[in-house]
PQR file with spaces between the fields and no chain letter, atoms N, CA, C, O and H, PARSE charges and radii, in Angstrom:
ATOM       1  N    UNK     1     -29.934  -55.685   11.947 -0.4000 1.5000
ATOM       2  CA   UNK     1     -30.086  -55.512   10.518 -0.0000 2.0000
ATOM       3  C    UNK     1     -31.548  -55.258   10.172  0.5500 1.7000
ATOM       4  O    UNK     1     -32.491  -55.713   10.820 -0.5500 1.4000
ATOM       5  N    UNK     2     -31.644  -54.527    9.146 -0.4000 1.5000
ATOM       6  CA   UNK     2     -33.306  -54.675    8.422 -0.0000 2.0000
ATOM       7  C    UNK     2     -33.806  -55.524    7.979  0.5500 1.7000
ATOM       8  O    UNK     2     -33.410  -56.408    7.219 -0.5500 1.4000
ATOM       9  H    UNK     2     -30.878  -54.156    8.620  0.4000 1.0000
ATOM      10  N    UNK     3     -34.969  -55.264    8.544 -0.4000 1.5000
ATOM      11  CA   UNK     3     -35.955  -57.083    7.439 -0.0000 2.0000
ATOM      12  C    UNK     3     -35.921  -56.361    6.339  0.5500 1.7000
ATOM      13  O    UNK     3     -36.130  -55.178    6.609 -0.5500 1.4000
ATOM      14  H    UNK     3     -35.291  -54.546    9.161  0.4000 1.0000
ATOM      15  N    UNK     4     -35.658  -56.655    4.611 -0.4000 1.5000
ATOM      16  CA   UNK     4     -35.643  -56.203    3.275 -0.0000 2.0000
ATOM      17  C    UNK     4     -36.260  -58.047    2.944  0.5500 1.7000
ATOM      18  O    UNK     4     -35.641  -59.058    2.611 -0.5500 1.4000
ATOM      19  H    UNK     4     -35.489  -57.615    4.391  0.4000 1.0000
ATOM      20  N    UNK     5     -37.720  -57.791    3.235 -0.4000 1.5000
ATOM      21  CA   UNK     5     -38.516  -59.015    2.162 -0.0000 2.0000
ATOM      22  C    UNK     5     -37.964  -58.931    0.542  0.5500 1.7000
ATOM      23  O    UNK     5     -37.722  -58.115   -0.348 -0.5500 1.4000
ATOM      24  H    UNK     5     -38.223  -56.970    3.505  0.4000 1.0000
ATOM      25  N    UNK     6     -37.952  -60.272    0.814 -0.4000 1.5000
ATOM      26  CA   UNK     6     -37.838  -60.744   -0.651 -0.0000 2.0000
ATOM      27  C    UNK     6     -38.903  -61.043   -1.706  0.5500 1.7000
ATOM      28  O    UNK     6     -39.884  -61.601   -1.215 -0.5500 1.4000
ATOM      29  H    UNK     6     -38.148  -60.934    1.536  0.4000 1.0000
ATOM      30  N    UNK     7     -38.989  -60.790   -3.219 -0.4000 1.5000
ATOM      31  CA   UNK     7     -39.858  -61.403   -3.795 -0.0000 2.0000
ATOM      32  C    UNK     7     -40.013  -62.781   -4.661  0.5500 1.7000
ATOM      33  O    UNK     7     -39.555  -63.231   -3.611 -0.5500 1.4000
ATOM      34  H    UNK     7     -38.192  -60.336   -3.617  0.4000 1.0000
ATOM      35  N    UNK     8     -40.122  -63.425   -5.162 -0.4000 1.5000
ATOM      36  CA   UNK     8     -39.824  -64.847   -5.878 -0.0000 2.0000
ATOM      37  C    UNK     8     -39.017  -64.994   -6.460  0.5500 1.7000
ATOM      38  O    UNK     8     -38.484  -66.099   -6.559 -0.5500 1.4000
ATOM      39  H    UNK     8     -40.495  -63.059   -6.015  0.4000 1.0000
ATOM      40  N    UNK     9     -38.501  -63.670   -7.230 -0.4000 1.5000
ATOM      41  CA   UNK     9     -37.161  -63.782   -7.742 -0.0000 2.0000
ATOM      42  C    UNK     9     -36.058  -63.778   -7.198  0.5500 1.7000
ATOM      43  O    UNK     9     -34.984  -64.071   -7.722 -0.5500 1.4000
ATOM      44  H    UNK     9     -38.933  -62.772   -7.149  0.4000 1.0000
ATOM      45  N    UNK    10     -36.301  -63.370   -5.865 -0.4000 1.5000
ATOM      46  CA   UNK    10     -34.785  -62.616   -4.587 -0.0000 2.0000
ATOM      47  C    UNK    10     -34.489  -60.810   -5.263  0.5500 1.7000
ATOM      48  O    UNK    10     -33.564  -60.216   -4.710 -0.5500 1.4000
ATOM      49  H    UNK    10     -37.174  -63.132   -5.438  0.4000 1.0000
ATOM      50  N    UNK    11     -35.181  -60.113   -6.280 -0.4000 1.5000
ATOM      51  CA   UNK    11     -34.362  -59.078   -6.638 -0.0000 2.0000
ATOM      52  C    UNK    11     -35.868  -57.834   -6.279  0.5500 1.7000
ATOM      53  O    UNK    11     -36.356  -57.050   -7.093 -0.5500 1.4000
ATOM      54  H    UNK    11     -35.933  -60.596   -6.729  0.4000 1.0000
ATOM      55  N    UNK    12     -36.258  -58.028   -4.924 -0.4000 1.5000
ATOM      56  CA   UNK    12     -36.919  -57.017   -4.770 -0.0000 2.0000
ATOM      57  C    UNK    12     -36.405  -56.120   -4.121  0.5500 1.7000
ATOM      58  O    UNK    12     -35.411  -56.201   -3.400 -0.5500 1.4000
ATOM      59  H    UNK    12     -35.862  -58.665   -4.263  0.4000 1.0000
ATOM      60  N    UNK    13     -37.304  -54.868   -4.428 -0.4000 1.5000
ATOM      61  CA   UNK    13     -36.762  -53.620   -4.658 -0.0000 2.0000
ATOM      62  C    UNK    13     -37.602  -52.805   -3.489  0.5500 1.7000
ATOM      63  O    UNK    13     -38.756  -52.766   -3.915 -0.5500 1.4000
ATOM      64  H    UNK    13     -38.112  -54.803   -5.014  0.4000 1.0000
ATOM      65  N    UNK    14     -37.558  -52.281   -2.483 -0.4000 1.5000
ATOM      66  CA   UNK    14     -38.918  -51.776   -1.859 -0.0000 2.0000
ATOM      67  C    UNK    14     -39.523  -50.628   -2.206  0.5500 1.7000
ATOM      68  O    UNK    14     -40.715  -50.322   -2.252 -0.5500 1.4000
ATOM      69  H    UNK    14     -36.620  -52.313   -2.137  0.4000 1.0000
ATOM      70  N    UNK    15     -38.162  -49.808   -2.533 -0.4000 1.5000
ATOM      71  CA   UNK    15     -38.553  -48.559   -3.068 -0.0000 2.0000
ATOM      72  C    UNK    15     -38.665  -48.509   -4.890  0.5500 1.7000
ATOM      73  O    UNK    15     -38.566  -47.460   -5.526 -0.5500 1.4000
ATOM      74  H    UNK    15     -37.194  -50.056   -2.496  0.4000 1.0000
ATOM      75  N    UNK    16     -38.792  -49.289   -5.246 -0.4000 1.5000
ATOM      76  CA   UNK    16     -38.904  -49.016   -6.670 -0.0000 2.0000
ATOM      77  C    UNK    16     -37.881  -48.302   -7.714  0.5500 1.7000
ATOM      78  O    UNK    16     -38.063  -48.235   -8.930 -0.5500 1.4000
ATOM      79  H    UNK    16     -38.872  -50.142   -4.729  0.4000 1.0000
ATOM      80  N    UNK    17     -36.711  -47.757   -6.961 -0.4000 1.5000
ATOM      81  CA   UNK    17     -35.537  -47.179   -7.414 -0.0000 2.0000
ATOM      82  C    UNK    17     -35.279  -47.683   -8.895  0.5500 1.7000
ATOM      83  O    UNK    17     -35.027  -46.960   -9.859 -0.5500 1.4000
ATOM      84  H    UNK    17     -36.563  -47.812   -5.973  0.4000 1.0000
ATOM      85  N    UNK    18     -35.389  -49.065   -8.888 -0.4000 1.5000
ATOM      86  CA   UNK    18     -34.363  -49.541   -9.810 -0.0000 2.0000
ATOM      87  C    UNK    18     -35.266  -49.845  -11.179  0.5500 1.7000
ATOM      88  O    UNK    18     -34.759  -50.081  -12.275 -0.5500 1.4000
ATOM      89  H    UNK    18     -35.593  -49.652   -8.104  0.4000 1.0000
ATOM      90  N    UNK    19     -36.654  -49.797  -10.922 -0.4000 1.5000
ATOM      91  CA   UNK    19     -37.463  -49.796  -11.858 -0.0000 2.0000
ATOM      92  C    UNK    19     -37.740  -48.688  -12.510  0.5500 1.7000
ATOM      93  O    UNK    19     -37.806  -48.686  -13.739 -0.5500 1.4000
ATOM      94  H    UNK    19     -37.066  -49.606  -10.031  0.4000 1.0000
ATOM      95  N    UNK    20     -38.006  -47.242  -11.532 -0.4000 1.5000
ATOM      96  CA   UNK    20     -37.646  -46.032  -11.842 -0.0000 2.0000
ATOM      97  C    UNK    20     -36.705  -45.878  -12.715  0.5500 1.7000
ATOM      98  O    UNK    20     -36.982  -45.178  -13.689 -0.5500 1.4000
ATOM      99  H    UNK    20     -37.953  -47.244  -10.533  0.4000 1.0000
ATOM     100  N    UNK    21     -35.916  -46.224  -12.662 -0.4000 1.5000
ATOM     101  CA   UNK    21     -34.335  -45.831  -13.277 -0.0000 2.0000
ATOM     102  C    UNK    21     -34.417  -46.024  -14.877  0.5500 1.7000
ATOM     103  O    UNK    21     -34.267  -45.238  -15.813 -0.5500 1.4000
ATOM     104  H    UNK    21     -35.692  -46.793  -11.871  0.4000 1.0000
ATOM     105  N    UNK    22     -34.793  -47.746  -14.780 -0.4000 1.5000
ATOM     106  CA   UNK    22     -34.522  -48.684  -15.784 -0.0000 2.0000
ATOM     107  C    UNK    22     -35.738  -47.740  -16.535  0.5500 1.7000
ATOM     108  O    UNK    22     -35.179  -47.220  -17.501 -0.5500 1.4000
ATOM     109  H    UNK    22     -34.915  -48.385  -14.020  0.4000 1.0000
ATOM     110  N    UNK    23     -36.848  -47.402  -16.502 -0.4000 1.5000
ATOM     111  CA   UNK    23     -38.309  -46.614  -16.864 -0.0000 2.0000
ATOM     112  C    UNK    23     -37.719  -45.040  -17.800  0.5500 1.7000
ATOM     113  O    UNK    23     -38.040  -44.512  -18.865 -0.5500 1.4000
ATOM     114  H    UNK    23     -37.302  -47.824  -15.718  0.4000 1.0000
ATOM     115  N    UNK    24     -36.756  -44.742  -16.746 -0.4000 1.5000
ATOM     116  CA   UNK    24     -36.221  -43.093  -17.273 -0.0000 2.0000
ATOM     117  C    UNK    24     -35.087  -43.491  -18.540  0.5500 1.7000
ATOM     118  O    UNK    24     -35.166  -42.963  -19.649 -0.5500 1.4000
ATOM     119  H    UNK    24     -36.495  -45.171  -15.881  0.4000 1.0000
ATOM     120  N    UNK    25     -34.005  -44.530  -18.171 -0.4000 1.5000
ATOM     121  CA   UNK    25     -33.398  -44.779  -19.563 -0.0000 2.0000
ATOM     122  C    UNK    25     -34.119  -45.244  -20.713  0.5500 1.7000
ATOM     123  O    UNK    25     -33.617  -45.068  -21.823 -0.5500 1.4000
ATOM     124  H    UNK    25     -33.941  -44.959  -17.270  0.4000 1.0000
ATOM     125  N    UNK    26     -35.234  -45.818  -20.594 -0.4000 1.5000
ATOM     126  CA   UNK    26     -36.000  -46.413  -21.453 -0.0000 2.0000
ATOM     127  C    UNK    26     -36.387  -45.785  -22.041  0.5500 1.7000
ATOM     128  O    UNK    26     -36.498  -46.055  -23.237 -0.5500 1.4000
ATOM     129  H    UNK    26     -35.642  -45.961  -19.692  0.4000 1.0000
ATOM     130  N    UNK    27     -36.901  -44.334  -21.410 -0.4000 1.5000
ATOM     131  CA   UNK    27     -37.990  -43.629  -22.012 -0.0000 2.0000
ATOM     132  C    UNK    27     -37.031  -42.902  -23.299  0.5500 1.7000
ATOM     133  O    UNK    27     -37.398  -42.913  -24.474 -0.5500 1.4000
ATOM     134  H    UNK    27     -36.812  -44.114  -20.438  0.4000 1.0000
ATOM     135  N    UNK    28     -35.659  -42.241  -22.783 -0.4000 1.5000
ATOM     136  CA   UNK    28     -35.189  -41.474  -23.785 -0.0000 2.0000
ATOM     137  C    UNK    28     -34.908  -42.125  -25.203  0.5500 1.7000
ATOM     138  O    UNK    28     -34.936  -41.513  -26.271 -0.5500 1.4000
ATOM     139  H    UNK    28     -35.362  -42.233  -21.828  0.4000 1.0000
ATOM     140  N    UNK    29     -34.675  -43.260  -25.056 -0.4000 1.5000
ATOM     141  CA   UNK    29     -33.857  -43.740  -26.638 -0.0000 2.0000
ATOM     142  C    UNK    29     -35.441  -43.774  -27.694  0.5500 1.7000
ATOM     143  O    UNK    29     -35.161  -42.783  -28.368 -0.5500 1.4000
ATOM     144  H    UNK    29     -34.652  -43.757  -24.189  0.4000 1.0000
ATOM     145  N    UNK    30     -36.302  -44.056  -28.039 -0.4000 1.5000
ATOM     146  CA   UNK    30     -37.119  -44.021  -28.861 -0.0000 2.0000
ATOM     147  C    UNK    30     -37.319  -42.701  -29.612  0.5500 1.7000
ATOM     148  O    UNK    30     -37.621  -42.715  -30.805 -0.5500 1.4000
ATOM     149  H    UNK    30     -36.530  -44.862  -27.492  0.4000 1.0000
ATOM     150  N    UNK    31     -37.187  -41.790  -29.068 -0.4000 1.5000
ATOM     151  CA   UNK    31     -37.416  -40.421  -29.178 -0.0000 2.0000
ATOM     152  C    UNK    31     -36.383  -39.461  -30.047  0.5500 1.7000
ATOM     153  O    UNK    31     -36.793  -38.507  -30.709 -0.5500 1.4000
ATOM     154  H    UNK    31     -36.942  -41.778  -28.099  0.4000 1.0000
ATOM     155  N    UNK    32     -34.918  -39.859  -29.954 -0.4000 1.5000
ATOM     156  CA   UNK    32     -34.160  -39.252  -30.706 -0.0000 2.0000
ATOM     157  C    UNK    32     -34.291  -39.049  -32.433  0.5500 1.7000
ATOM     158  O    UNK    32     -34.084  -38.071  -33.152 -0.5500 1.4000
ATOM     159  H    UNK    32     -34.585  -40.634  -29.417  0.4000 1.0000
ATOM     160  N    UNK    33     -34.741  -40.480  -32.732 -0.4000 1.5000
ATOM     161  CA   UNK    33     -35.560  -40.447  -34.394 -0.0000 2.0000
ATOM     162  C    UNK    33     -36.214  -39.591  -34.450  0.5500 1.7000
ATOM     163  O    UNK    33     -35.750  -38.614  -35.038 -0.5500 1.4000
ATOM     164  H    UNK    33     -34.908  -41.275  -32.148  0.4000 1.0000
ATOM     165  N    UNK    34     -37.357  -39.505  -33.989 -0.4000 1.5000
ATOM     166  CA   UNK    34     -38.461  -38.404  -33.970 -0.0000 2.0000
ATOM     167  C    UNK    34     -38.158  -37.414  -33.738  0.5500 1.7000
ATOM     168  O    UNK    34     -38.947  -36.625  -34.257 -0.5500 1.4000
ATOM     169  H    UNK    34     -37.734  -40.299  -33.511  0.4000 1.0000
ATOM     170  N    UNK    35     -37.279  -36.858  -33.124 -0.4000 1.5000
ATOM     171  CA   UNK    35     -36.671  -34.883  -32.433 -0.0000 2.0000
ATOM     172  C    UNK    35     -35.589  -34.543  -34.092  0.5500 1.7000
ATOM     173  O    UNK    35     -35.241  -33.372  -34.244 -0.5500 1.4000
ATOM     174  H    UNK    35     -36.638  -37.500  -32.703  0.4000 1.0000
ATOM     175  N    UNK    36     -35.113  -35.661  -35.276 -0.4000 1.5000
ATOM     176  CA   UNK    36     -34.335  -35.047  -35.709 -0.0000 2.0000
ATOM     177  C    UNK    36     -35.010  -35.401  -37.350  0.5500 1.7000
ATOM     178  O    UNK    36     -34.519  -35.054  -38.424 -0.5500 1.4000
ATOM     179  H    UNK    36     -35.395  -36.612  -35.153  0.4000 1.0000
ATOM     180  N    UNK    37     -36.297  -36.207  -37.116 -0.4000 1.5000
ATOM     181  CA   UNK    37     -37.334  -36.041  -38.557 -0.0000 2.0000
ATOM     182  C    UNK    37     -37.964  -34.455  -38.147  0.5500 1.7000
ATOM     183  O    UNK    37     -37.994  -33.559  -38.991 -0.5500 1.4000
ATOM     184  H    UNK    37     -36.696  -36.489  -36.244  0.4000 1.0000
ATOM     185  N    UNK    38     -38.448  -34.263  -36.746 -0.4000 1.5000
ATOM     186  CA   UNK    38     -38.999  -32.521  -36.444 -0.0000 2.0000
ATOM     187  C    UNK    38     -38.419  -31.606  -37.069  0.5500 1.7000
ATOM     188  O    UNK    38     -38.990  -30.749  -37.742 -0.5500 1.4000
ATOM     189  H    UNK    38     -38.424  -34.991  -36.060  0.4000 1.0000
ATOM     190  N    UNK    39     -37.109  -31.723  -36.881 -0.4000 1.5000
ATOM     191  CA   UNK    39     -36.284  -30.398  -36.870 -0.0000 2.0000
ATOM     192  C    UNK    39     -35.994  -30.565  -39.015  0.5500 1.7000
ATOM     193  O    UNK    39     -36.077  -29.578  -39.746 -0.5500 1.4000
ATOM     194  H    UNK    39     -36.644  -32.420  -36.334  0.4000 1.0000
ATOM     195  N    UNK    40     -35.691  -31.952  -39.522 -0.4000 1.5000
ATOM     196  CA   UNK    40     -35.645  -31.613  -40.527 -0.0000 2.0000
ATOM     197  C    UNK    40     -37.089  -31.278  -41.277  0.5500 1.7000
ATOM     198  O    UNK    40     -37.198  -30.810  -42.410 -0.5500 1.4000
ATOM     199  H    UNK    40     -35.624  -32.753  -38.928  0.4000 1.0000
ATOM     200  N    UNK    41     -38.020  -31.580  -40.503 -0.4000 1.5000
ATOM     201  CA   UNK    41     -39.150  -31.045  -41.509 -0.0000 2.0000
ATOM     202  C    UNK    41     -39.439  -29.282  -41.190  0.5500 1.7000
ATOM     203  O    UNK    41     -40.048  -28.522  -41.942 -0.5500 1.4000
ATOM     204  H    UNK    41     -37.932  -31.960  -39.582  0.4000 1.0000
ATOM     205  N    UNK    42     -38.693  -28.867  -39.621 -0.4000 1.5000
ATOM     206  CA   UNK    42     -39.193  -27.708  -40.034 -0.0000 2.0000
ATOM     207  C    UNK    42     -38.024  -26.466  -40.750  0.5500 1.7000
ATOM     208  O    UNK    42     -38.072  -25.271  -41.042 -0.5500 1.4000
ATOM     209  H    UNK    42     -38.198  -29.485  -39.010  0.4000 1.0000
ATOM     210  N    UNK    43     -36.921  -27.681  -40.810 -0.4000 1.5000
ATOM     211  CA   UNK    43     -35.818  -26.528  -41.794 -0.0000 2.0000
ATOM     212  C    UNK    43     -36.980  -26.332  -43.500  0.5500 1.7000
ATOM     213  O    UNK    43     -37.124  -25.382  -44.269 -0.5500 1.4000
ATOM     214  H    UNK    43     -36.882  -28.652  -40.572  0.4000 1.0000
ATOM     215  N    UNK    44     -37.557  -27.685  -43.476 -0.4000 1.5000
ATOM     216  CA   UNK    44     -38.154  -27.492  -45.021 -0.0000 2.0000
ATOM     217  C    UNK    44     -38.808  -26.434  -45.381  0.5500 1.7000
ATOM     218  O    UNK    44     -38.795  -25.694  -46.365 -0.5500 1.4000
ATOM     219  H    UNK    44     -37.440  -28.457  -42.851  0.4000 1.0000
ATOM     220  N    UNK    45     -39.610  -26.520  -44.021 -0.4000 1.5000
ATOM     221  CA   UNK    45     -40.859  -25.338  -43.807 -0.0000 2.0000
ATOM     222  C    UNK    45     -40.610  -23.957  -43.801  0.5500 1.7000
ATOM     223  O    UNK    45     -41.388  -23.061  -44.127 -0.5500 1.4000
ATOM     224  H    UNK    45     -39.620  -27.121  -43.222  0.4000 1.0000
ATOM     225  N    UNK    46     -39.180  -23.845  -43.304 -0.4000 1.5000
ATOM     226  CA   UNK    46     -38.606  -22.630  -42.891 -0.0000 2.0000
ATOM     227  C    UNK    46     -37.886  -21.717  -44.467  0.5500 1.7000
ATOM     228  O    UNK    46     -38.142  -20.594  -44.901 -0.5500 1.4000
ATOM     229  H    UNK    46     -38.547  -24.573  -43.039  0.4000 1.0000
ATOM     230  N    UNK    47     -36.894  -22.842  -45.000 -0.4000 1.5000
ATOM     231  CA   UNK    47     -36.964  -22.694  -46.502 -0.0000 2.0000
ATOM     232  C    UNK    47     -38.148  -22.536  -47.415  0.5500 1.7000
ATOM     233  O    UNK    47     -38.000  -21.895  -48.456 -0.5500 1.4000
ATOM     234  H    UNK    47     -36.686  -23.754  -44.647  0.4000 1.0000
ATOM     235  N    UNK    48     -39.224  -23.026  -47.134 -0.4000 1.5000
ATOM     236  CA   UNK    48     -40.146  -22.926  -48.036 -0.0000 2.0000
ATOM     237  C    UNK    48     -40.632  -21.442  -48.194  0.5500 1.7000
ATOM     238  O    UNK    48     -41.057  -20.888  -49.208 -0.5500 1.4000
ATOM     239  H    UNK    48     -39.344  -23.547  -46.288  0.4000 1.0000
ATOM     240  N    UNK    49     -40.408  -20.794  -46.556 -0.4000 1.5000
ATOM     241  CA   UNK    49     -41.622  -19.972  -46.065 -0.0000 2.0000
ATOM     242  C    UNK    49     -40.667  -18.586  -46.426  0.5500 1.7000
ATOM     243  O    UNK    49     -41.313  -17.538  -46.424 -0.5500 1.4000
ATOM     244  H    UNK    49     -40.062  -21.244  -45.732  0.4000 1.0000
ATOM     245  N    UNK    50     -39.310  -18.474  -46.711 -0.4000 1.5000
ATOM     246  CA   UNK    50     -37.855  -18.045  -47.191 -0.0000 2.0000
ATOM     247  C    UNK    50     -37.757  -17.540  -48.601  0.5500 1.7000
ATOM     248  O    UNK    50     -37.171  -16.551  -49.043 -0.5500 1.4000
ATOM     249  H    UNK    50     -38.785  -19.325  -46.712  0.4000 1.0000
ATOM     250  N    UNK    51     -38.527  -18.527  -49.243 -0.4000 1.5000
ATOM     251  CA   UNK    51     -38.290  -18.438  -51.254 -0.0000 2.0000
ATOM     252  C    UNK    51     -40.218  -18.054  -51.180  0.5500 1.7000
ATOM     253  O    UNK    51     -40.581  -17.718  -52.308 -0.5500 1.4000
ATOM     254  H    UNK    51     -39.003  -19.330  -48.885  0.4000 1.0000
ATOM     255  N    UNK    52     -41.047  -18.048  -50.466 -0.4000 1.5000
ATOM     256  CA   UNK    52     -42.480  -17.806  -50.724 -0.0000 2.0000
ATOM     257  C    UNK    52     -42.032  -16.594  -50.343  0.5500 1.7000
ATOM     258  O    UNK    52     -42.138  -15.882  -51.341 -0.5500 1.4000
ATOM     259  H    UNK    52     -40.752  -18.321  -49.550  0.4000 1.0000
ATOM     260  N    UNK    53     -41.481  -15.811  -49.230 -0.4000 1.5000
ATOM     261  CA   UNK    53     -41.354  -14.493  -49.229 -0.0000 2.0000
ATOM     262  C    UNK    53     -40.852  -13.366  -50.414  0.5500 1.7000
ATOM     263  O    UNK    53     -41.329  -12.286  -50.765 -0.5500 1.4000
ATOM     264  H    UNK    53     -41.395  -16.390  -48.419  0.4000 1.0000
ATOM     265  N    UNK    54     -39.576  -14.199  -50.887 -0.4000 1.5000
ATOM     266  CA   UNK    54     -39.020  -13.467  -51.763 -0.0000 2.0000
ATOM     267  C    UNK    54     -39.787  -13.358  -52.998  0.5500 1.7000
ATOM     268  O    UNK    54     -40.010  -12.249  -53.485 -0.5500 1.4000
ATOM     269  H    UNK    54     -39.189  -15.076  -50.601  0.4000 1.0000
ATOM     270  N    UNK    55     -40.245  -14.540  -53.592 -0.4000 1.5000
ATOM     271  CA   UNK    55     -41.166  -14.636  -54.570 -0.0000 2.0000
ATOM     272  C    UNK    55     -42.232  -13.579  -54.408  0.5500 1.7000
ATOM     273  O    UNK    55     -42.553  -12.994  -55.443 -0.5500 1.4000
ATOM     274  H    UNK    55     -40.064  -15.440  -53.197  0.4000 1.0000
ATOM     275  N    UNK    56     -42.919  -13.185  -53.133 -0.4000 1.5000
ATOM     276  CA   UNK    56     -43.835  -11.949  -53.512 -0.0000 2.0000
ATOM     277  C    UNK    56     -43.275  -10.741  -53.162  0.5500 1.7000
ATOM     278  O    UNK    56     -43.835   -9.800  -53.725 -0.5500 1.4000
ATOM     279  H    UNK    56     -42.658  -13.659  -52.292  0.4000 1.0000
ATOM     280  N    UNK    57     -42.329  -10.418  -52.400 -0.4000 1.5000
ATOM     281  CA   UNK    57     -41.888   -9.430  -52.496 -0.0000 2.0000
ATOM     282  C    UNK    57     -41.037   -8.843  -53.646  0.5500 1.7000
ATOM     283  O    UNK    57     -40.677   -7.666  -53.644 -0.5500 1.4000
ATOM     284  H    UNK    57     -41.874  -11.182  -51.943  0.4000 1.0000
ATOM     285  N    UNK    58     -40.657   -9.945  -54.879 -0.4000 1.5000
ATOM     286  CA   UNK    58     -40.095   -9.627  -56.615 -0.0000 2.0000
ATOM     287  C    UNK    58     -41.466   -9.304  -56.951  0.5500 1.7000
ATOM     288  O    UNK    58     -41.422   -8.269  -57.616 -0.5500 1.4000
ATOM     289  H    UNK    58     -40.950  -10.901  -54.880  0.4000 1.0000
ATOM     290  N    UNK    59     -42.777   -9.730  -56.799 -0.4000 1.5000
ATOM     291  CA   UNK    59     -43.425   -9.844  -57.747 -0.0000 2.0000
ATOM     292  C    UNK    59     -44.170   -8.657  -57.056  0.5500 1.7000
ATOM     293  O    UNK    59     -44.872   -8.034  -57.852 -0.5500 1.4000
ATOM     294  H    UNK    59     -42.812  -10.571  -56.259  0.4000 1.0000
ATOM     295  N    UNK    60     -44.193   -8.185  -55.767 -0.4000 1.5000
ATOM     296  CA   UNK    60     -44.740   -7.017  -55.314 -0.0000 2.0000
ATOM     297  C    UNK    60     -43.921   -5.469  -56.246  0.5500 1.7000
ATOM     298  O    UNK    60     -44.468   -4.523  -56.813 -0.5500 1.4000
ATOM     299  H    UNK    60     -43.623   -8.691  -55.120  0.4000 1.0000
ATOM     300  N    UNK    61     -42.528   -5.781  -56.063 -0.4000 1.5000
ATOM     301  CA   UNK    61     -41.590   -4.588  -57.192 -0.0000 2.0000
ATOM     302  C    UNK    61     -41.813   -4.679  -58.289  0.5500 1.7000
ATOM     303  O    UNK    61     -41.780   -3.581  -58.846 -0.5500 1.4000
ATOM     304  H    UNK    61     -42.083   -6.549  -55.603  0.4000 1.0000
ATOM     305  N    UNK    62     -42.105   -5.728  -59.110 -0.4000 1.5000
ATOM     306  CA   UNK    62     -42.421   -5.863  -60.196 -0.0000 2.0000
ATOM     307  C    UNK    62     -43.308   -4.571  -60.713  0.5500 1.7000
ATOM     308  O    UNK    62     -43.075   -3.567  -61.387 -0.5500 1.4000
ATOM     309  H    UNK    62     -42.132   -6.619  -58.658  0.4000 1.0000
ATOM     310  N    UNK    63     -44.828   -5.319  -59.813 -0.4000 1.5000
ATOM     311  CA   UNK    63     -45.858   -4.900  -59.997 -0.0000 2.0000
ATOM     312  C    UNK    63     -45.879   -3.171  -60.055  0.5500 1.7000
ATOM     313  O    UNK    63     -46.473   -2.399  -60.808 -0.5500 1.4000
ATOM     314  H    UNK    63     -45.017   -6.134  -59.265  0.4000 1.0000
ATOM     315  N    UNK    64     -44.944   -2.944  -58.893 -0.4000 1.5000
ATOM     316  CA   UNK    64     -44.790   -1.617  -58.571 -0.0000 2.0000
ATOM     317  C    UNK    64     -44.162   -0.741  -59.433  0.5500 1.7000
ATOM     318  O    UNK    64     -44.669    0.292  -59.870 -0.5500 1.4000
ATOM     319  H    UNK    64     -44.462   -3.571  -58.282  0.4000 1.0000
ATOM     320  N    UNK    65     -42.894   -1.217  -59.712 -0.4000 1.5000
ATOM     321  CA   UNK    65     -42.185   -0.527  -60.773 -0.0000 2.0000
ATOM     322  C    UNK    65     -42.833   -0.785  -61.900  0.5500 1.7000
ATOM     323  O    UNK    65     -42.714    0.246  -62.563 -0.5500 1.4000
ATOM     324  H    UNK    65     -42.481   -2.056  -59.357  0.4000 1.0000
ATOM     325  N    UNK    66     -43.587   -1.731  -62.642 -0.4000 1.5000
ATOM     326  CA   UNK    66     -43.722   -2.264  -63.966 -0.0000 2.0000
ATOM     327  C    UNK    66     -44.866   -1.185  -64.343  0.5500 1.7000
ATOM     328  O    UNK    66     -45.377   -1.193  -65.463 -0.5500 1.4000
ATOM     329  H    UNK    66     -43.684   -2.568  -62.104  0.4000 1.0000
């Protein structure tokens, strides 16, 4: 059999696998808040940038025709 040392707790790991792991699920959950305040601030931006177009392109015909 393999020697697999133990640490004070009995739950050592040699390769770090399980800390890895626990590190990668961890990382994703904080992040989902933040990816769906992004996306609604840049629908705002996107609308904004939507009605600023049209607004000068009326006021460009305006000008033109008037």
């Amino acid at each position: 059999m393999a020697h697999n040392p133990q640490g004070t707790d009995g739950n050592y790991d040699p390769a770090g696998s399980t800390q890895m792991f626990r590190a990668f699920v961890d990382e994703g959950t904080p992040r989902r808040p933040q990816q769906v305040a992004a996306r609604s601030g840049s629908r705002v931006g996107l609308i904004a940038g939507v009605v600023a177009a049209v607004v000068i392109i009326a006021a460009v015909a305006w000008l033109a025709l008037g």
